[in-house]
C-alpha positions in Angstrom: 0.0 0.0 0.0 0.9 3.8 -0.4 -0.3 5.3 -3.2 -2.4 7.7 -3.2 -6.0 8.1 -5.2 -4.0 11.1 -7.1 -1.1 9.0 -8.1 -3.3 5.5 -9.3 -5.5 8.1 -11.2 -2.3 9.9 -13.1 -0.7 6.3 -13.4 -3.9 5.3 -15.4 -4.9 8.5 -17.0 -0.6 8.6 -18.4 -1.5 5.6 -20.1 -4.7 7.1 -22.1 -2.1 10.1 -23.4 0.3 7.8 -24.6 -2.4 5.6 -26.2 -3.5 8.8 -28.1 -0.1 9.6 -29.2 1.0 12.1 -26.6 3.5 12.1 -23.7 2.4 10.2 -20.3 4.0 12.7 -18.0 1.0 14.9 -19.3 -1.2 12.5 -17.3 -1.0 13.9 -13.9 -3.9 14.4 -11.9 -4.2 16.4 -8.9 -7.5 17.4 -6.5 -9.9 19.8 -8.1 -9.5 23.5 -7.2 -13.5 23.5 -8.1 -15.2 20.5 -5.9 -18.7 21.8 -6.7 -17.9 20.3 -10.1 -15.7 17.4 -9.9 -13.7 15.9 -7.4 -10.1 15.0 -9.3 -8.8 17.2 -12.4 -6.2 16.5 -15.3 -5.0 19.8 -17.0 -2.5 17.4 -19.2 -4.0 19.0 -22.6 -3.4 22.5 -21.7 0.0 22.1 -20.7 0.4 19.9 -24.0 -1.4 22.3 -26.7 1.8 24.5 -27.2 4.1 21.5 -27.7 1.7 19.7 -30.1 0.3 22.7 -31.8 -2.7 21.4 -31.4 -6.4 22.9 -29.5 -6.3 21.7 -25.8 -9.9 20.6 -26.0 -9.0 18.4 -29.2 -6.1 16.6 -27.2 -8.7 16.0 -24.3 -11.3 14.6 -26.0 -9.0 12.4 -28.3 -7.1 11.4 -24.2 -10.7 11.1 -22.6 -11.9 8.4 -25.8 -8.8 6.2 -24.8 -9.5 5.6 -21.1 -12.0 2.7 -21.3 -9.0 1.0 -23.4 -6.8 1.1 -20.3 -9.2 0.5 -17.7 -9.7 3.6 -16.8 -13.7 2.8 -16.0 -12.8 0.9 -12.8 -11.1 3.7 -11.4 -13.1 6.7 -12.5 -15.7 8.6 -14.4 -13.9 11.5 -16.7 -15.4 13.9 -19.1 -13.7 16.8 -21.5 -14.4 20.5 -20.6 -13.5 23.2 -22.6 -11.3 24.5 -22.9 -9.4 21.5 -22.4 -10.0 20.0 -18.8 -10.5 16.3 -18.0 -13.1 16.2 -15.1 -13.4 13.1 -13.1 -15.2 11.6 -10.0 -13.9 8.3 -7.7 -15.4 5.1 -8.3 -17.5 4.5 -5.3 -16.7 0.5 -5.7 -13.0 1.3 -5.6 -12.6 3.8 -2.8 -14.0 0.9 -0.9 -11.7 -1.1 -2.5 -8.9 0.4 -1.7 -10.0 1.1 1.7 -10.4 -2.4 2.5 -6.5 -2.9 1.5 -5.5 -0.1 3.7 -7.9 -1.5 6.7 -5.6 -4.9 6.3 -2.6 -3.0 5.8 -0.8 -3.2 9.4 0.8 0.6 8.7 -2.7 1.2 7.4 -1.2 2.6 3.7 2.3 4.8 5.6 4.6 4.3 3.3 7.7 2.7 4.8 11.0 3.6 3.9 12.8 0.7 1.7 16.1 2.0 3.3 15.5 3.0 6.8 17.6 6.3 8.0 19.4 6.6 11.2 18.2 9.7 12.7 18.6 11.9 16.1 16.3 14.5 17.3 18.0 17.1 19.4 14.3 18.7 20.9 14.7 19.8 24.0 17.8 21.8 24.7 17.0 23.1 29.0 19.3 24.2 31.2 19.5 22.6 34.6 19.0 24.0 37.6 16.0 25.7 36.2 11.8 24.9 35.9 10.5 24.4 32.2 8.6 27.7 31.0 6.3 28.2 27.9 9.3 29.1 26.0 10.1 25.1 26.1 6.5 24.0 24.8 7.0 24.2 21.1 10.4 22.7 21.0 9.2 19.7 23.0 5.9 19.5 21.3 7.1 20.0 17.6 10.1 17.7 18.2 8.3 14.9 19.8 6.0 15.0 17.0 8.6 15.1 13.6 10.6 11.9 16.2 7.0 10.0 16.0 6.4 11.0 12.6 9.9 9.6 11.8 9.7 6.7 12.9 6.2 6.1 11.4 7.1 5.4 8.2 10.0 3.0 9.1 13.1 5.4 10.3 15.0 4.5 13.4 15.1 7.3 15.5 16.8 8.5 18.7 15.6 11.5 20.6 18.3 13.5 22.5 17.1 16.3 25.4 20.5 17.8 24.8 20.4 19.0 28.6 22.4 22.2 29.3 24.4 21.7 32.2 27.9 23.6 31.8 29.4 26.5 32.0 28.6 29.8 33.9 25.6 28.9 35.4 27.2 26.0 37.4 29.6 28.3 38.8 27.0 30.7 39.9 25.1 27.8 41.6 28.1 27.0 43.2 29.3 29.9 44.4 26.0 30.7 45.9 25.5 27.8 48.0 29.3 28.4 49.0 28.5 31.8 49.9 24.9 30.3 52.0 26.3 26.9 53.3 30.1 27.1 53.6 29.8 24.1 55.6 28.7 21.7 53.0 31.3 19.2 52.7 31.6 20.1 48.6 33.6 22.7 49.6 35.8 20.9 52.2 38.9 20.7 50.6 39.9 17.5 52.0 36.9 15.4 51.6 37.1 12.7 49.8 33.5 11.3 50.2 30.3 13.2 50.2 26.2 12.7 50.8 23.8 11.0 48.9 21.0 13.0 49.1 21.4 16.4 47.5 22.1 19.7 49.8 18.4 21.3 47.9 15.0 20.6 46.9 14.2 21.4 43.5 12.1 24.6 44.5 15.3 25.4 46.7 17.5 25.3 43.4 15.5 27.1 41.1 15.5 29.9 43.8 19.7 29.5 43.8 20.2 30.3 40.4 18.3 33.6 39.3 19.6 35.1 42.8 23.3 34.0 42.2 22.6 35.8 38.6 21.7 38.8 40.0 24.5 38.8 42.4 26.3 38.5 39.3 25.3 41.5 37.8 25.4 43.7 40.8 28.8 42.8 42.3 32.3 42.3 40.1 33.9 39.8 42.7 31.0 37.8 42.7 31.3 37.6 39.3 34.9 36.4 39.1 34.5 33.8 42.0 31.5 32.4 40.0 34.2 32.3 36.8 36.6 30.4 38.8 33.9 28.4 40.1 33.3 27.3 37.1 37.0 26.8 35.8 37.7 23.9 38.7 34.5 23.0 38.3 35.2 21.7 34.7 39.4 21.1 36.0 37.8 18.4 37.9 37.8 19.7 41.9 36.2 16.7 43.4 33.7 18.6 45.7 32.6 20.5 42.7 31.9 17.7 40.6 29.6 15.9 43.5 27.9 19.0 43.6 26.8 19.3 39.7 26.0 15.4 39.9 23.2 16.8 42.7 22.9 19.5 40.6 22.2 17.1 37.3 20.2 14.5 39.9 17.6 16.5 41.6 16.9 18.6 37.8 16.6 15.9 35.7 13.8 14.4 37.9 11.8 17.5 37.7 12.4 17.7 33.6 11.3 14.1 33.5 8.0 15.1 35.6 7.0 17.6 33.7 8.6 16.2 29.9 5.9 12.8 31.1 3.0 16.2 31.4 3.4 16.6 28.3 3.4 13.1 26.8 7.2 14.1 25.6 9.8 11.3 26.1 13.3 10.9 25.1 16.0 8.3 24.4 19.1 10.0 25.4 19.4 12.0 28.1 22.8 13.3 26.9 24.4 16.9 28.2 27.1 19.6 27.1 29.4 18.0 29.8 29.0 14.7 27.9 31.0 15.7 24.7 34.0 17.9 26.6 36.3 15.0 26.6 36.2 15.4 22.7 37.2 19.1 22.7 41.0 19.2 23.1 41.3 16.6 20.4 39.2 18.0 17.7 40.2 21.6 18.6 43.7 20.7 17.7 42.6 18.5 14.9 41.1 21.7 13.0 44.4 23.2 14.3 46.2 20.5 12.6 44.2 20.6 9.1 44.2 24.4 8.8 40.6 24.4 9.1 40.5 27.2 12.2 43.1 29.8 12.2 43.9 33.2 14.8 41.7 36.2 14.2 41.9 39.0 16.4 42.9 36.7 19.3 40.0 34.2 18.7 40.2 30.6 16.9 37.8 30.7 14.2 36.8 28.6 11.0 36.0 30.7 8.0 32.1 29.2 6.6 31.3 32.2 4.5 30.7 30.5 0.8 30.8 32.4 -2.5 27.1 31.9 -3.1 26.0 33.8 0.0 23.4 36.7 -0.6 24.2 37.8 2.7 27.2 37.9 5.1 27.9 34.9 7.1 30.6 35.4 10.1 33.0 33.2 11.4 32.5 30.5 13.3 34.6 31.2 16.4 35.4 27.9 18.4 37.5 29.2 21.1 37.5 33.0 22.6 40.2 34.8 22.9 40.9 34.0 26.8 40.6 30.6 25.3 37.0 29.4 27.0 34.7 27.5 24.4 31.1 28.6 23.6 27.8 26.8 22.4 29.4 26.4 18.4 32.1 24.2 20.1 30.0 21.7 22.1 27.2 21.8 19.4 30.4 20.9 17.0 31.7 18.4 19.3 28.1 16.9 19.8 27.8 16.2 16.4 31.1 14.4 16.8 29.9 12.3 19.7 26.3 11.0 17.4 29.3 10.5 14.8 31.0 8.0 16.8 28.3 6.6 18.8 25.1 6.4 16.3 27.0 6.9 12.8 23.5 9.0 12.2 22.0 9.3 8.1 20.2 12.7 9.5 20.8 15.3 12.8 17.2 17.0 13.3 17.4 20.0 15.3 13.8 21.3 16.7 15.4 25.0 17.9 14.2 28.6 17.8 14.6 30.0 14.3 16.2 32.6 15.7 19.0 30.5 16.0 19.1 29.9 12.2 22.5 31.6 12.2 23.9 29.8 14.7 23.2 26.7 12.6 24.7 28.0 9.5 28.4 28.2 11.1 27.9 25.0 13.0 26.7 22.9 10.0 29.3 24.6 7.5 32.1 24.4 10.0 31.0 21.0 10.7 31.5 20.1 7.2 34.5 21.7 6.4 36.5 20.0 9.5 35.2 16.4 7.4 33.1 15.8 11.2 31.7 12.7 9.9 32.6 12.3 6.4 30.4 15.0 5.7 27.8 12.0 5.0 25.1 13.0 7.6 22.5 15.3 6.8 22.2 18.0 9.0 18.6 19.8 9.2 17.2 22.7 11.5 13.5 23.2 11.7 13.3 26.6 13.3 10.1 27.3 15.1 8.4 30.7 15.6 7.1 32.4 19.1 4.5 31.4 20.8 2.6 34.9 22.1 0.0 36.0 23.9 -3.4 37.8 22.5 -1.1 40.8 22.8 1.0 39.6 20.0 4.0 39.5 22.4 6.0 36.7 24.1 3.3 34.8 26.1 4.2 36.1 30.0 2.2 35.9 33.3 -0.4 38.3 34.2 2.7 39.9 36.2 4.8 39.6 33.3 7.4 37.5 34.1 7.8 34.1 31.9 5.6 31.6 32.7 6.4 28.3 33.9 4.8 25.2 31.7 3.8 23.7 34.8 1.4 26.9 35.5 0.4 27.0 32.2 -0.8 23.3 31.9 -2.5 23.7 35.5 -4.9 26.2 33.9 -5.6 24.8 31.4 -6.0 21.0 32.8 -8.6 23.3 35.7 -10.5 25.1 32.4 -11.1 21.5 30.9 -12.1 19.5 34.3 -14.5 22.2 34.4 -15.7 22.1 30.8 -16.1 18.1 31.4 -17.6 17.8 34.7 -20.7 20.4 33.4 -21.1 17.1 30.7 -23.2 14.3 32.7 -20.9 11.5 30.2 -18.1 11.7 31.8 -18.2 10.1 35.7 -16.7 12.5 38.5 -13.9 10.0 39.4 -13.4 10.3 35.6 -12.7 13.8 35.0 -9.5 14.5 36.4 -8.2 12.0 33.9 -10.0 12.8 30.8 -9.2 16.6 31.4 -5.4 16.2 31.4 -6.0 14.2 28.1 -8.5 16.4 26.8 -5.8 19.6 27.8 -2.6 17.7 26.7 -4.8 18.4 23.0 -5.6 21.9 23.7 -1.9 22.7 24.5 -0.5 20.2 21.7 -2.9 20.6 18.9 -3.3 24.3 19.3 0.5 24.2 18.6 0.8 22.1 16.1 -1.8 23.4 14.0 0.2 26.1 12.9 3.2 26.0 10.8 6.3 25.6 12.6 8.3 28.3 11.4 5.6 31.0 12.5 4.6 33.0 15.1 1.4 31.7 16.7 -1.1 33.5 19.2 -1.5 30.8 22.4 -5.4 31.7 22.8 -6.8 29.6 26.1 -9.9 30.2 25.2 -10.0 29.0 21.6 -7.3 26.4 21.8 -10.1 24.7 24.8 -12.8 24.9 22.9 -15.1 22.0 21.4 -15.5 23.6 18.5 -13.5 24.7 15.4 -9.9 23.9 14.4 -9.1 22.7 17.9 -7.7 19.3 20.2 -11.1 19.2 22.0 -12.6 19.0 18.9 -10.8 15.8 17.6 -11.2 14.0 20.4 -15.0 14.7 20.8 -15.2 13.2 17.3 -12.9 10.3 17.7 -15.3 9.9 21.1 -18.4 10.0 19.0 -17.5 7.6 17.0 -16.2 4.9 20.1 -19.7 5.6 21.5 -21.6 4.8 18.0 -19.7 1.3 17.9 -19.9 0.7 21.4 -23.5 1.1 21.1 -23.4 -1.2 17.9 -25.4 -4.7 18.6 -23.5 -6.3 15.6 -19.6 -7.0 14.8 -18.2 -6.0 12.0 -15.3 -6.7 9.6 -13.1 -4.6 7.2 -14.9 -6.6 4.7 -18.2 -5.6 5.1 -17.3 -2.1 3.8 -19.8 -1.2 0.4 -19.2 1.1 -2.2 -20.5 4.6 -1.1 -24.3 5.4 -1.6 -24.3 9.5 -0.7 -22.1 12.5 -1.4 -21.4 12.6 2.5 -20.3 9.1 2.5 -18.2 9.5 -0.2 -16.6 12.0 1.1 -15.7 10.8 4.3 -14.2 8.0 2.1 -12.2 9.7 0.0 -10.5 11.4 3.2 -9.6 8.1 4.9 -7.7 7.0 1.3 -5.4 10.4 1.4 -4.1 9.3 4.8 -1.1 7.8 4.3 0.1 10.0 1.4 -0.7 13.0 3.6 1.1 11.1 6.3 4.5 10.5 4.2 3.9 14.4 3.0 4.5 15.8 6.3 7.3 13.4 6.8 8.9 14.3 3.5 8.7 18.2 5.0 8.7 18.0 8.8 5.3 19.6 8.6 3.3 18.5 11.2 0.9 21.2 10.9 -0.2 18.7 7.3 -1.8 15.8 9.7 -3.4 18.9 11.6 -5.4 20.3 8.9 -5.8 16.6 7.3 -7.7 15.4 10.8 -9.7 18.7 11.1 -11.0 17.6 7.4 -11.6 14.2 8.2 -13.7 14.9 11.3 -15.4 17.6 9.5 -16.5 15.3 6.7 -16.9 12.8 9.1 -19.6 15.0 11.4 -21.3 15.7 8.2 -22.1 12.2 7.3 -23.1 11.5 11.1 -25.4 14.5 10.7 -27.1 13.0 7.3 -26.7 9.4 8.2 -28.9 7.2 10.5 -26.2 4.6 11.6 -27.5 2.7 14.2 -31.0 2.9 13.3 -30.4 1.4 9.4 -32.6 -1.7 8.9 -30.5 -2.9 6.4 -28.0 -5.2 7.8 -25.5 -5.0 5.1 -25.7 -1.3 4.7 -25.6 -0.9 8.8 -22.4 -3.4 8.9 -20.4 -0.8 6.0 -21.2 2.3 7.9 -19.7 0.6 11.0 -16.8 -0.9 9.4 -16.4 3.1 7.8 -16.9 3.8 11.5 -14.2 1.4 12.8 -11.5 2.3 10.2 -11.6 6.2 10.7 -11.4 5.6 14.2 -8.2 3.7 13.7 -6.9 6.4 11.2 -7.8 9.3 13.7 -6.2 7.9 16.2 -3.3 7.1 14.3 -3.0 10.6 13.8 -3.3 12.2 17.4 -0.9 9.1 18.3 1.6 11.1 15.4 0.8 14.2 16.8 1.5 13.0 20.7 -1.8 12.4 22.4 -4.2 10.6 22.5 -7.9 10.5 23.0 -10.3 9.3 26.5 -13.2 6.7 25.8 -15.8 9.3 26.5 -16.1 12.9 27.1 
């Protein structure tokens, strides 16, 4: 299974041009732009008339009297249009057809790779030592999403949080608690041993930090002690290092916490501090091949390329007092998937502001041959997600808001949307809001294109109605209820050809799924199974609306409507499952 209606049609419909004398390229058939008249269009002739001097509507009608010689009638209806248009409607008898392949297809018609990749997600990028806030969501939600939607059609794929845990910050942590518990026995220079259980709770550490920072900011010698802090603490000094394992310990258990929230889980929990081993080497390696040279003090790699339209600086590896920055340990990352994963493809899900960033890093990586220069490196930038003020989203106080607050609301605004509905039990509720939410929060997300801004509307984004999360699952809910409610099991092969417009055009959606599917793939644009569910349960809510399901005294006819039933559910869930959530049993 795979192809799509579009691509049997212009496989069939290439064979009636070059059985009228023209050139089967011409065939192609794409989705009418006008579905008040016909559902699939071939515009072939027109794009033929110039090359065969000859009237579009003459080629058309000579192409149109061919297709019952290839078969064409089994596939479709056509007619000619003037001034050269081929019009043609889906055979009822094989949309079912084909559905009933795709319902015994175990991908249900995702096209699997014939040469699976070797891919790593880097998607979540947070610093220790501080909370997740709604600057995280989209790179957690868009990541998770592309990693799913990789491995969906056969990839193997490895997601990497890419923890930030080096550097600066460590040393102002440090210093702080040094400066507020000089008895701790980190900074006893003759200890040799040291406690299990870390020194802070989690809420105690996130308070550390931002004050230490301030301190910073305020007071030169703070400043420098935090820089030395943070020089033994990377030399090695044995308290220090106990210290950034608590550090690493007690944070990591609050990202896991609130990464499960969010239905986000990854493979590797890999850190800056993971690839500094590899530094040294490699620095003097692109020392060694010319690749970085001196520049005003600094060791840089030249990535500018004659092609440029616009300026690209150097990428500077080490500053001139000789500390490294984020290029180097992204570099040296790259190194470390080299060695350990020997990846086809590096996905990075980051900010697009960071799109320069990315340019040196993937240029330098290439010219220090990091890999052969065989792996495929690929950043999908995302937009901002802002308030209705069109501004980063903040609190009401206008600080940044943590995710945990943010899901909280929302979780409260759905438990009290559900428990007004008389379907859902009371010991229910709790649950099925934190699924119905984990939509709101992902959907309304994903929706939009990645590389856009997007307005993060509460309101709208919790709603059970319009282009929203609550509004999928209340569909894919309708539907468990009408089979649960069924007296009479079905199979895939009871499914009948089509007998009304709304029907048909539920239909027609479920056989675009797994071209739609490999689509997004093919792009990284998750926002394509959005827009292809919100169709599906459209069309789908249209034909409940016209249909009377359970209450058809036609056995046969009642069994295909549940078998449709039965097979959008699977490709709806499918979807969400793509998209990272997943739907409650009722709502």
């Amino acid at each position: 299974m795979g192809n799509s209606l579009t691509e049997v049609f212009s496989e069939v419909m290439g064979k009636a041009f070059e059985a009228a004398g023209y050139d089967a390229g011409l065939g192609v058939v794409r989705v009418s732009d006008r579905p008040d008249l016909c559902e699939f269009q071939c515009n072939g002739a027109m794009a033929g008339a110039k090359k065969y001097h000859k009237a579009p509507f003459m080629i058309a009608d000579e192409v149109t009297k061919k297709l019952p010689e290839v078969g064409a009638d089994r596939y479709f209806t056509a007619e000619m249009v003037r001034p050269g248009f081929i019009n043609m409607n889906a055979s009822p008898a094989y949309i079912a057809e084909m559905l009933k392949e795709i319902a015994e297809d175990p991908y249900l018609s995702i096209p699997q790779e014939e040469s699976p990749e070797e891919i790593v997600i880097d998607y979540g990028g947070p610093n220790v030592a501080k909370p997740l806030h709604v600057g995280h969501l989209r790179s957690a939600v868009i990541g998770e999403s592309i990693k799913r939607l990789c491995r969906a059609v056969g990839n193997h794929v490895r997601g990497d949080v890419h923890l930030g845990d080096w550097g600066l910050q460590m040393g102002l942590i440090i210093t702080e608690l040094k400066h507020t518990q000089p008895d701790l026995p980190y900074f006893d220079d003759c200890a040799t041993e040291f406690p299990e259980e870390p020194p802070f709770t989690i809420g105690e550490l996130e308070k550390i930090y931002p004050t230490a920072s301030a301190k910073s900011k305020e007071d030169p010698d703070y400043y420098a002690e935090a820089l030395e802090a943070t020089h033994l603490l990377q030399e090695g000094k044995p308290g220090y290092h106990a210290l950034w394992e608590q550090i690493l310990k007690v944070s990591v258990a609050d990202l896991k916490k609130n990464y499960a929230r969010l239905n986000v889980n990854f493979d590797l929990w890999k850190a800056e501090s993971d690839v500094q081993p590899y530094i040294p080497d490699m620095i003097e390696k692109m020392k060694a091949d010319g690749v970085a040279h001196i520049d005003d003090g600094a060791l840089v790699i030249d990535v500018d390329e004659p092609t440029d339209k616009k300026m690209i600086p150097p990428c500077i590896i080490l500053k001139s007092d000789g500390s490294s920055l984020y290029a180097t340990t992204d570099i040296a990352t790259i190194l470390e998937r080299e060695k350990l994963f020997h990846p086809d493809r590096i996905i990075y899900v980051v900010d697009k502001r960071q799109s320069m960033h990315f340019v040196q890093v993937f240029r330098a990586v290439k010219k220090a041959g990091i890999g052969d220069n065989k792996t495929d490196l690929v950043h999908v930038g995302f937009g901002t997600m802002n308030g209705k003020d069109g501004k980063p989203f903040k609190t009401r106080e206008g600080g940044v808001m943590r995710l945990q607050v943010l899901l909280d609301d929302i979780e409260a605004e759905m438990e009290k949307k559900i428990s007004e509905n008389r379907n859902v039990r009371t010991e229910d509720a709790e649950k099925t809001a934190k699924q119905v939410a984990l939509s709101a929060v992902k959907y309304g997300d994903l929706s939009n294109q990645a590389s856009k801004d997007y307005i993060f509307d509460i309101d709208k984004f919790t709603s059970f109605e319009g282009n929203t999360g609550p509004y999928i699952l209340y569909t894919i809910v309708r539907i468990k209820s009408i089979l649960e409610k069924a007296d009479i099991s079905v199979t895939d092969r009871d499914l009948l050809p089509a007998a009304g417009e709304e029907e048909k055009a539920l239909m027609l959606d479920l056989t675009e799924f797994g071209s739609t599917i490999f689509d997004a793939y093919e792009d990284l644009a998750p926002h394509r199974i959005c827009a292809y569910i919100y169709r599906t349960c459209n069309d789908f809510n249209r034909f409940y609306h016209e249909t009377r399901i359970l209450a058809e005294e036609k056995e046969a006819k009642k069994k295909s409507y549940l078998a449709l039933l039965q097979l959008t559910d699977r490709i709806l869930e499918k979807s969400i499952d793509i998209l990272g959530f997943s739907a409650p049993d009722h709502m």
